[in-house]
C-alpha positions in Angstrom: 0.0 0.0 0.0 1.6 3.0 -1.1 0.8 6.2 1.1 1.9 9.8 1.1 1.4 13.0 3.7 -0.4 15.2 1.8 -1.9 18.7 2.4 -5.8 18.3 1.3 -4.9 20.8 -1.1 -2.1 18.6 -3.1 -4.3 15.4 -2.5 -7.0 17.5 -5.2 -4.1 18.2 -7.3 -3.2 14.2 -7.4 -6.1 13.1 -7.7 -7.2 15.8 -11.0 -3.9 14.5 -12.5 -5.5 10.9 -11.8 -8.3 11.8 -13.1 -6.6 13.3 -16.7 -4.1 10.1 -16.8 -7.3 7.8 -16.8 -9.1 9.2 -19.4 -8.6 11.4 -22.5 -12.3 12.5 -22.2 -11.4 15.1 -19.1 -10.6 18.5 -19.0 -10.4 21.3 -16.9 -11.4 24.4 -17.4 -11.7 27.7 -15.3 -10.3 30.9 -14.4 -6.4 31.5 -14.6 -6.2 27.2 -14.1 -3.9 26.6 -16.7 -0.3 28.7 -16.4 -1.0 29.7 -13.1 -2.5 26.9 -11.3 -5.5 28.4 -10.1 -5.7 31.0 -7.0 -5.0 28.1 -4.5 -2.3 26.4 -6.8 -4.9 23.1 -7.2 -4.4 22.4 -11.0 -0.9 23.8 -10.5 1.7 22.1 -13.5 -2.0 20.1 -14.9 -1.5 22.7 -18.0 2.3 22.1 -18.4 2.2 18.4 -18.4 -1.5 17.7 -19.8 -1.8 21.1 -22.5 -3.6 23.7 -23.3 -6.8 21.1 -24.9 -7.2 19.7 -21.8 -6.5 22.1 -19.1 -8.1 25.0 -20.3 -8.1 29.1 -19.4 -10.9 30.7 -19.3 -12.7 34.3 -19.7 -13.7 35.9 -16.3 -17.1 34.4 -17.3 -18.7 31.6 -14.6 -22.1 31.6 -17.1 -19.9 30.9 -19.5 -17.6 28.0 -18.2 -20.9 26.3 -17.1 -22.6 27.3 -20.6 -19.5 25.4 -22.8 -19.6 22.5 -20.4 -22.7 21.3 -21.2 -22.4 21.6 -24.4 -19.1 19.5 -23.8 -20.4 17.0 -22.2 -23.3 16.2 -24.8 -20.2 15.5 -26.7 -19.0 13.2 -24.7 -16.6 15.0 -22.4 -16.1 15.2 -18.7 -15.8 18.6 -18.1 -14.5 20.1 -14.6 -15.0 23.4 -13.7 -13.3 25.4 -11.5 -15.4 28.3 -9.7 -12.3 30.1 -8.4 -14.2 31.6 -5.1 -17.8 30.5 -3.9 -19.1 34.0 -4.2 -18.6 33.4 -7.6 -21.1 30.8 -8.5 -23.9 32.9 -8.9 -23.5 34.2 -12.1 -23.6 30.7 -13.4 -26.5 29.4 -11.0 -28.7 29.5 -14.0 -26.8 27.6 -16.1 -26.1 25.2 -13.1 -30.0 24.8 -12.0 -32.0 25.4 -15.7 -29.5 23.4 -17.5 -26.9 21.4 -16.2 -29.9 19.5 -13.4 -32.1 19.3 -15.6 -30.4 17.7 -19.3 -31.2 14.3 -17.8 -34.2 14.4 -17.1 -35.6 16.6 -20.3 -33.8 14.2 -22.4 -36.1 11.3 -20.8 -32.1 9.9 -19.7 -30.5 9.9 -23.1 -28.4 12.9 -22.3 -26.2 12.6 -19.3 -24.5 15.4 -18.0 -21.0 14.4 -16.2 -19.7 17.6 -15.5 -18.0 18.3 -11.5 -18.2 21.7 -10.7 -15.3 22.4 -8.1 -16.0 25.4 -5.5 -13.8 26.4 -2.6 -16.5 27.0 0.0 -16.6 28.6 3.7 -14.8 31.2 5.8 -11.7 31.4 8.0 -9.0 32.7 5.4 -9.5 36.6 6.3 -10.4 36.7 3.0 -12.8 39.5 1.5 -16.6 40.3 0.3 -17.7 37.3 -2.0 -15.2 35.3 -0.9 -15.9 32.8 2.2 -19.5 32.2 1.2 -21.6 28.8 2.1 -24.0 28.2 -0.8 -24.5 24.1 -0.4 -28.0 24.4 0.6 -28.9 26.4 -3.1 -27.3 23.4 -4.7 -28.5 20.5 -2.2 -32.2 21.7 -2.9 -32.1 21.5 -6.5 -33.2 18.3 -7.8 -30.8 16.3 -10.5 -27.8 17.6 -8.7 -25.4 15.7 -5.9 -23.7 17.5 -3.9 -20.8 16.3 -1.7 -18.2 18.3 0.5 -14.6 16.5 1.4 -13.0 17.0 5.0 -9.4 15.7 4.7 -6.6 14.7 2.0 -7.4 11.3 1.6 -11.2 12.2 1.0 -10.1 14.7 -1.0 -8.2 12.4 -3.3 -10.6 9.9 -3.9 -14.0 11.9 -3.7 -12.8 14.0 -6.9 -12.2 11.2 -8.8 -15.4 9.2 -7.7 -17.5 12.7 -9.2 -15.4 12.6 -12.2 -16.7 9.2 -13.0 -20.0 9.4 -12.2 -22.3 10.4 -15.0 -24.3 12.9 -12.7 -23.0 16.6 -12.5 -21.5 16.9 -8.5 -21.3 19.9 -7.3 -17.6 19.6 -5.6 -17.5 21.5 -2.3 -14.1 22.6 -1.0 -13.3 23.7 2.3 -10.8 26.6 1.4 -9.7 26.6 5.3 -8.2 23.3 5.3 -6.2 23.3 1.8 -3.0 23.3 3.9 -3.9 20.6 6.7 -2.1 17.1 6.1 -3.1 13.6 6.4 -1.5 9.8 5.3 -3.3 9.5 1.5 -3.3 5.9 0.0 -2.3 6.8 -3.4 -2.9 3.4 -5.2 -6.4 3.2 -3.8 -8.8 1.7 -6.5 -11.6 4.5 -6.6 -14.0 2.1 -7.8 -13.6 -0.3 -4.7 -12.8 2.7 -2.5 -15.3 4.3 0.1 -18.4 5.1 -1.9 -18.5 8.6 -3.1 -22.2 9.3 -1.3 -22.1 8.2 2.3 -21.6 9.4 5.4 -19.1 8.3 7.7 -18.5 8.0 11.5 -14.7 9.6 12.2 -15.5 9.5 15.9 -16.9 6.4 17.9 -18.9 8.2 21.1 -21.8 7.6 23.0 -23.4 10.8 24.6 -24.5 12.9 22.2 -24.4 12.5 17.9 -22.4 15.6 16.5 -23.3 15.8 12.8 -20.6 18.3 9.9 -18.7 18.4 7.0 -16.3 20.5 5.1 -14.4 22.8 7.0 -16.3 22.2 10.6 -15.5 18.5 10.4 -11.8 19.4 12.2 -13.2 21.9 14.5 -16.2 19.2 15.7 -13.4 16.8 15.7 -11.4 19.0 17.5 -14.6 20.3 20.5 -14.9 16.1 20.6 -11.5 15.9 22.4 -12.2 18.9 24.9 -15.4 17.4 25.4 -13.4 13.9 26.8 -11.6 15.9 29.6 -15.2 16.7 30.9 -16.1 12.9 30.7 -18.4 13.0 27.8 -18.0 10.9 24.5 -18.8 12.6 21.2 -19.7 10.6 17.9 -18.7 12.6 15.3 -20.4 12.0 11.6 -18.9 13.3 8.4 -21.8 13.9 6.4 -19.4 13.9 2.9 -22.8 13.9 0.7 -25.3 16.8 1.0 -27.3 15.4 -1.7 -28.2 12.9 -1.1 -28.0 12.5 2.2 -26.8 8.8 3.9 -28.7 9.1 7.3 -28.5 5.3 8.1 -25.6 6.1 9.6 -27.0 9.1 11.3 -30.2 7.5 12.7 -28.2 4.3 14.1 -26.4 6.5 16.0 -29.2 8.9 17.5 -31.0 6.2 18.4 -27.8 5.2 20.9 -26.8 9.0 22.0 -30.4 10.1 22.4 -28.6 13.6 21.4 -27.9 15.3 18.2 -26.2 18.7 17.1 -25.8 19.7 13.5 -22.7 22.3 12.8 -22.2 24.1 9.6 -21.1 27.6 8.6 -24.0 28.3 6.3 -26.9 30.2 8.1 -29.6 28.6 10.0 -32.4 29.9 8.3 -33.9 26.9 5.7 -30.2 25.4 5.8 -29.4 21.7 5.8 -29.7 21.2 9.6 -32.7 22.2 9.6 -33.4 19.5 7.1 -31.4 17.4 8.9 -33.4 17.9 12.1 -37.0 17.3 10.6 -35.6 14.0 9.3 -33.6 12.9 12.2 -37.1 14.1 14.9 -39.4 12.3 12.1 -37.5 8.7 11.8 -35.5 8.8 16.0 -38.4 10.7 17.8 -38.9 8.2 20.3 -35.1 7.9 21.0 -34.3 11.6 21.4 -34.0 13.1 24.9 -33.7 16.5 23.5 -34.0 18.6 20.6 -31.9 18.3 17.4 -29.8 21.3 17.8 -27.7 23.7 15.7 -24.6 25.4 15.1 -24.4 27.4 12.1 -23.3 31.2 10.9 -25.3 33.7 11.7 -28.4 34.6 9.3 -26.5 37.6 8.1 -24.3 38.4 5.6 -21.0 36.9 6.1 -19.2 39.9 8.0 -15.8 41.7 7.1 -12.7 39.6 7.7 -11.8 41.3 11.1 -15.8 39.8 12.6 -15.2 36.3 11.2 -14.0 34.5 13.9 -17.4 36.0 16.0 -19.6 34.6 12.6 -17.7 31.1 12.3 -18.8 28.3 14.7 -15.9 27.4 17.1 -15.3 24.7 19.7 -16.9 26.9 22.4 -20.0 27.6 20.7 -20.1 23.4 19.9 -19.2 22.6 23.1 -22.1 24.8 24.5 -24.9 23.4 22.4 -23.6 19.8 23.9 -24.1 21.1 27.3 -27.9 22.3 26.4 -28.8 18.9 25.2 -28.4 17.8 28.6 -30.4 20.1 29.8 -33.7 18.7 29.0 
């Protein structure tokens, strides 16, 4: 088994050049991805050793990109686009809803659309406007599209290639904040056999409450878990990975141990995923819950100026503190 340390960020990078090696049918294609490597250096040297008909630069145009990718991929392609910051998706969310969702099924399935649209998501890089949005639950709620969110390197490596082959457009979530965190990758995984691409995953055995994220608050769950211990309680932490569709087998089996549930997620409360993830989780563990499903989420605002982040983001304390309440009931 051969296995690397690799930053989540260069675990993308191996596994687009994976991706590219395996079949002549892929191409990139976004904003300054070719000779520059993109803003956080993920396609960086795809362009020099794969050329300019495969790794592709293009206009400061997201309508666009998404506009000649369906068009490529009627023809057979595999196109992955790069949406350089999530602020910038918007322009193309027409494209990505009236089009790209819906091919499939207008075409009564004789048109598949396998096109991965890559989008470094969330806060915490001090970053500004436009620039550390969460827009998962846009994408989640539109039918004929999956959407999945990776939380470490070796995820990262094998969840990009899984949404390159599948013949459904993903809608590739990245959490920006941990580009530069390592982990052990198994580089000569077989993707096919590997962990499937849509299901969730317990990173954390515990057995007092059920702590539900993904993306970027994976680590900081992770992270309130261990402070958690010193106070003598146990925290099962769930990586979500898929948005769309959800794999809550996982999820329920373990409510119905812990009794206790909280839902974390930088995205605002208001009609996000946890609250979806609450109505299903009270609908199908009611008589196993000893509190409410609770969340942790960004505030339904805006998402502040870089110096008010770290009072927007959820953090360890505010996690820990929606543990405590679940006791209280």
């Amino acid at each position: 088994m051969a296995t690397e340390t690799l930053t989540l960020g260069k675990a993308l990078t191996l596994g687009l050049r994976r991706a590219l090696e395996n079949d002549p049918k892929v191409i990139i294609m976004g904003e300054d991805v070719g000779k520059l490597g993109g803003v956080f250096r993920i396609t960086d040297r795809l362009q020099k050793d794969f050329g300019e008909n495969r790794v592709i630069d293009t206009p400061l145009a997201e309508s666009g990109i998404i506009g000649t990718a369906v068009g490529l991929a009627i023809r057979g392609y595999r196109p992955i686009c790069e949406i350089q910051f999530d602020g910038f998706v918007y322009p193309a969310y027409d494209q990505i809803v009236s089009q790209v969702a819906k091919m499939y099924f207008r075409s009564k399935g004789q048109v598949k659309m396998p096109i991965v649209i890559r989008i470094p998501f969330g806060g915490g890089i001090g970053a500004v406007e436009h620039h550390s949005e969460s827009p998962e639950a846009y994408f989640a709620h539109t039918a004929g599209l999956k959407v999945v969110a990776c939380s470490n390197p070796q995820d990262a490596y094998v969840m990009i290639q899984q949404a390159v082959q599948s013949d459904d457009p993903v809608v590739f979530l990245e959490p920006k904040r941990r580009y530069h965190e390592k982990g052990q990758v198994e580089t000569d995984i077989d993707v096919a056999t590997a962990y499937p691409l849509h299901a969730s995953r317990v990173v954390r055995p515990g057995n007092d409450v059920t702590v539900l994220a993904y993306g970027p608050m994976v680590r900081t769950v992770l992270d309130a878990a261990t402070a958690a211990e010193e106070d003598g309680r146990s925290l099962e932490v769930i990586d979500l990975r898929t948005l769309s569709p959800f794999d809550l087998a996982p999820v329920y089996d373990s409510v119905r141990r812990t009794g206790r549930c909280v839902v974390v997620h930088e995205a605002p409360s208001n009609v996000g995923l946890g609250a979806e993830l609450a109505a299903r989780i009270t609908e199908n563990c009611f008589y196993s819950l000893e509190s409410p499903v609770l969340r942790v989420t960004g505030f339904d605002t805006p998402y502040p100026a870089a110096r008010l982040e770290e009072d927007y983001l959820p953090n360890l304390d505010r996690v820990l503190d929606a543990v405590d309440r679940t006791f209280g009931w």
